[in-house]
N, C-alpha and C positions, 0 to 999 in steps of 0.2 A: 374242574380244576385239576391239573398237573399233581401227581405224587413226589416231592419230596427227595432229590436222585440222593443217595448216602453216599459222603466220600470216605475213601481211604482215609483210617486214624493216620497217619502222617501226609495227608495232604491238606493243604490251607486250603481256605474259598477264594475265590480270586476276589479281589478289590469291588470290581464292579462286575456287571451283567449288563453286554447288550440287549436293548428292549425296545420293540416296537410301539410306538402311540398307543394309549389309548381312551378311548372318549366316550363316555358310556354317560344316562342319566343321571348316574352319580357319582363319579370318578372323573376327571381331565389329566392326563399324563402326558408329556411329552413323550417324543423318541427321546431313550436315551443310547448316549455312545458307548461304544468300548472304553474311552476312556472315564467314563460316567459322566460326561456333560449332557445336559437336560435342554434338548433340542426346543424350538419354538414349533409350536402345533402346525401339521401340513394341511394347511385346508385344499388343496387342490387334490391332497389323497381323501379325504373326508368328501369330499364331494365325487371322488369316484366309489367309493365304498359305500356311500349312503343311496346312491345311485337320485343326486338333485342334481340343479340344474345351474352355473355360472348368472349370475345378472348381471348382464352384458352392454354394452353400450348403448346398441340399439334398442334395447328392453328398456334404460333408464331415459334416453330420450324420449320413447313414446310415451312413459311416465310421466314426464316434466308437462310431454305436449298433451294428453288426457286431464290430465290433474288442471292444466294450469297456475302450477306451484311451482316456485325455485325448492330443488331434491334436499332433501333434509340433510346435512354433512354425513350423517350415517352412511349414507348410497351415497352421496357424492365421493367419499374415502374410500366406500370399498369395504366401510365396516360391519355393514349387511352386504353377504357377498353372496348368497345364494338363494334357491326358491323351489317351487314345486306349483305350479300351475298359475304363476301371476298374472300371466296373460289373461287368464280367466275373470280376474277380480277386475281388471284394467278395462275388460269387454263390458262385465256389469255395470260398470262406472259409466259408459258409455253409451248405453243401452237403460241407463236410471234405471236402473233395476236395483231389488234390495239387498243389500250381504251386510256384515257387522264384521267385526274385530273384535278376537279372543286371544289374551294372556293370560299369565297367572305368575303365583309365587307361592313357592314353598318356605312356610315360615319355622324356618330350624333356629331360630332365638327369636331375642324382643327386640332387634334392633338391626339393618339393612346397612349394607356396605354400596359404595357407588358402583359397582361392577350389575347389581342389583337394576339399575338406574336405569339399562341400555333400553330393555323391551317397554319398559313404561313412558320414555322419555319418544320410542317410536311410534310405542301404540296413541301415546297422545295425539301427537303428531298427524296421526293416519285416520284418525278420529275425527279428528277436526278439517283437516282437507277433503277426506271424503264427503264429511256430515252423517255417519254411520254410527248405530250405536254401541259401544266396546263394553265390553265383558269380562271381570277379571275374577279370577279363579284363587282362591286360598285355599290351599289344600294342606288343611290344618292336620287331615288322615292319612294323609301318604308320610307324614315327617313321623308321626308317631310310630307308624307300621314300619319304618327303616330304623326309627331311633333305639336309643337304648332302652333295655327290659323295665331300669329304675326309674322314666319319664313316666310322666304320667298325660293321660287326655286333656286335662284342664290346662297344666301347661301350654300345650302345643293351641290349645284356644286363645289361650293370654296373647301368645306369640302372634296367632292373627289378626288379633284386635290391636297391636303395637304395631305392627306393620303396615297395615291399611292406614294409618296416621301419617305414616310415610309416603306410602303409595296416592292416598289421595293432596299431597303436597304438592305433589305434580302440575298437579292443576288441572284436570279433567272436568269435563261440563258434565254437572251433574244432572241435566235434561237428559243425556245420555247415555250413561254410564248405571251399570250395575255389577258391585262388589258385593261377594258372598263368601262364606266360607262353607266348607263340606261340611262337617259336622251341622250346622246349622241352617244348610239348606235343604241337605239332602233328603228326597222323597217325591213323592207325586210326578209328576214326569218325566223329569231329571232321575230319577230312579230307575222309572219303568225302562228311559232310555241305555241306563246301564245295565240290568238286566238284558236287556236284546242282544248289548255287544258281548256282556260277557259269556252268554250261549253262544255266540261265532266266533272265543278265540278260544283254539284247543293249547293245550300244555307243552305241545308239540311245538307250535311257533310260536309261544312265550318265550321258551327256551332259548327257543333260534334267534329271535329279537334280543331278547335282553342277557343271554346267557347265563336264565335262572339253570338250577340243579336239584337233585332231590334236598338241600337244605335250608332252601327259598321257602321263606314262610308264605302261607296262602292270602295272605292279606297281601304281601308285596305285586303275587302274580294278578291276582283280581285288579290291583290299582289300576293296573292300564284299560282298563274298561271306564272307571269313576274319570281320570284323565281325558278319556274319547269323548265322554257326551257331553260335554260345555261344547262341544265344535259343531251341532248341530242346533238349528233354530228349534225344532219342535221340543228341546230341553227347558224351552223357557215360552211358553203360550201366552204370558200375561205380556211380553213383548212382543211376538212374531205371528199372535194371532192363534185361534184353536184347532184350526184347518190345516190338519197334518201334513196334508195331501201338499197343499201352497205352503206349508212351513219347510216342507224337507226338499222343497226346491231353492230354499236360500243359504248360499255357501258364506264361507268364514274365512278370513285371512287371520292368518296366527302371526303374531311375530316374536321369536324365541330365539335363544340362545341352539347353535346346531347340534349340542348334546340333548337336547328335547324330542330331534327328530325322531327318533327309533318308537318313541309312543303314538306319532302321526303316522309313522308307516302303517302301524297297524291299523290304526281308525279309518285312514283313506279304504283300507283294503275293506274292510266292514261297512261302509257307506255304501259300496256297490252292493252288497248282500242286502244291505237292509231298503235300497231304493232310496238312499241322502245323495244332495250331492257331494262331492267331498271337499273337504277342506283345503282351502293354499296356505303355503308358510312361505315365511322369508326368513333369515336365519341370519344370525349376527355372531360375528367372533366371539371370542372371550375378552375380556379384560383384565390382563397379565396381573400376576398376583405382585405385593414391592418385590420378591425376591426373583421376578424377570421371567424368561418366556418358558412356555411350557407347562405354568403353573394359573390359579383361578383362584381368585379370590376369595377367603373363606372367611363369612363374619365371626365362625367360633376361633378364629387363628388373629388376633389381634395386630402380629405383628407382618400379617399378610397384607392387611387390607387399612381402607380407610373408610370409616364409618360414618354414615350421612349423621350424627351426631357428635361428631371430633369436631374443634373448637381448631379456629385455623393454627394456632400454636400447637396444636397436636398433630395436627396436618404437617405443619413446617418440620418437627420433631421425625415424625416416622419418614418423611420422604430424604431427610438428611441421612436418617442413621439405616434405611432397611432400604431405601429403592435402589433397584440393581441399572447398575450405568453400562453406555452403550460407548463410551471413550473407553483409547486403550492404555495399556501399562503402565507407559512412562509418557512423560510430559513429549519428549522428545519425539516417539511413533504418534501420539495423538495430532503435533503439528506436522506431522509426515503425512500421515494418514486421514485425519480424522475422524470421528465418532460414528459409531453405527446404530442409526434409530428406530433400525428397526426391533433391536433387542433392548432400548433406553426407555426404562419404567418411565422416568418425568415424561419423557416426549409423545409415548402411546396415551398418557392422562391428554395430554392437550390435543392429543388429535381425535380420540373420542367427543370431549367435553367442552374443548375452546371452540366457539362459534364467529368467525369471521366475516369473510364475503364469501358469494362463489364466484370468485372471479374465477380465470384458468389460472392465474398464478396465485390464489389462496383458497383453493380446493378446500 
């Protein structure tokens, strides 16, 4: 972190500070401008920075044509817009061969916001079209290890058990499906597997990854080891079998929000050390906080978000009085001009969430 520049006793701070995005596993910022306007996030820079992949036309037709499923509106919008080996997962499909699907959630309260929604509502999704079995992660340890000094462990337990209530609302087949939380799974191979990575990731490219410092607690840097081993099968033998050897040749499709990426870089990188194969992801936007682009949803910021337990009056309430509109000024430029949706909180909600056809004219 940058020192501090001191200015002249008679000089003011300027108004605002131009700032570059940025997107980290625990932070979402816009570009902001010189004039301090709070730009909407550039995925097309994020996708040169992270160094993934566009999902491209032809990648979602062979999808459609492999699967033999109409594309979920996520991929038909564009709202999962990137990836990291999907061809791979598309081959397995094709090839009946085994791989599964891993999310997760970090439970920082007792209670989930729809922004929440996105990877559960795909991983279902991708679950059930494939016929694979999904894996979802509570990492009741990472929110404690980030949170504040005064939480406590039991808390952030409570929080898992509140959220999985959510999570499993969804609707996931439960032939399939297994939810855990850290704290209360971890050990036995799932363990042994996080020891393995966390001897192949030096402090050197934690650093460089997540842009820890000497005052990164050591529980923050060790997490991205505990994060890496749910994305290999030999993590879980009472599913994938006890035969390491045919366990660690079956791959995972993640599907996460693309501030998650920087914890798959690493694991991918470590799968080749350890003889796994490695992980695909596909990566989905954000969904804009009410007060408009640039910003992410935050369930402890009330007046950010909308909570899968808000009663539609309180729905109708906060999108009145806090979602930021994409119409201009005056009435008079609006019918000049018209509205711009792609910065209009209501219209990003219905293009996530409103399920239509897919025709070509209701994408």
């Amino acid at each position: 972190m940058e020192e501090a520049k001191l200015l002249p006793k008679d000089t003011e701070a300027p108004a605002s500070v131009a700032r570059e995005q940025n997107v980290t596993p625990w932070s979402v910022k816009g570009e902001v401008g010189e004039d301090g306007e709070v730009k909407a996030i550039n995925y097309n820079k994020l996708v040169e920075q992270f160094g993934t992949k566009i999902i491209d036309d032809a990648l979602l037709a062979r999808f459609e044509r492999v699967t033999g499923h109409q594309l979920h509106r996520f991929l038909r919008r564009r709202i999962v817009f990137s990836h990291r080996d999907l061809e791979l997962i598309l081959d397995k499909h094709e090839k009946k061969e085994p791989f599964f699907i891993y999310t997760g959630r970090g439970p920082s309260s007792d209670i989930m916001h729809i922004g929440h929604m996105v990877p559960f509502q795909l991983a279902k999704w991708l679950s059930d079209v494939f016929e694979v079995p999904l894996i979802v992660m509570l990492t009741d340890d990472e929110k404690y290890l980030m949170g504040k000094m005064d939480r406590t462990v039991e808390e952030y337990e409570h929080y898992a058990r509140e959220n999985a209530k959510d999570i499993i609302a969804v609707g996931f087949d439960p032939d399939r499906t297994f939810i855990f939380s850290d704290y209360e799974f971890m050990g036995g191979d799932f363990y042994k597997n996080i020891s393995r990575i966390a001897k192949r990731i030096n402090r050197g490219t934690a650093d460089s990854c997540f842009g820890f410092n000497s005052s990164t607690s050591i529980g923050k840097v060790h997490f991205a080891a505990v994060q890496a081993a749910s994305s290999f099968a030999t993590s879980f033998p009472f599913l994938f079998g006890a035969n390491r050897l045919q366990a660690a040749k079956i791959p995972c499709l993640i599907p996460c929000a693309v501030d998650q990426d920087p914890y798959f870089r690493l694991t991918r990188d470590v799968a080749s050390q350890l003889g796994y194969t490695k992980p695909s992801l596909i990566h989905a936007k954000f969904l804009d906080a009410l007060q408009g682009p640039g910003s992410k949803m935050s369930a402890s910021v009330e007046a950010s978000s909308i909570l899968l337990r808000d009663s539609p009056k309180q729905i109708l309430k906060k999108i009145t009085k806090y979602a930021f509109s994409g119409g201009q000024e005056t009435l008079e430029d609006h019918r000049a001009k018209g509205g711009d949706p792609e910065v209009d909180v209501s219209y990003q909600y219905l293009r996530f969430f409103l399920e239509v056809c897919a025709c070509s004219d209701c994408q």
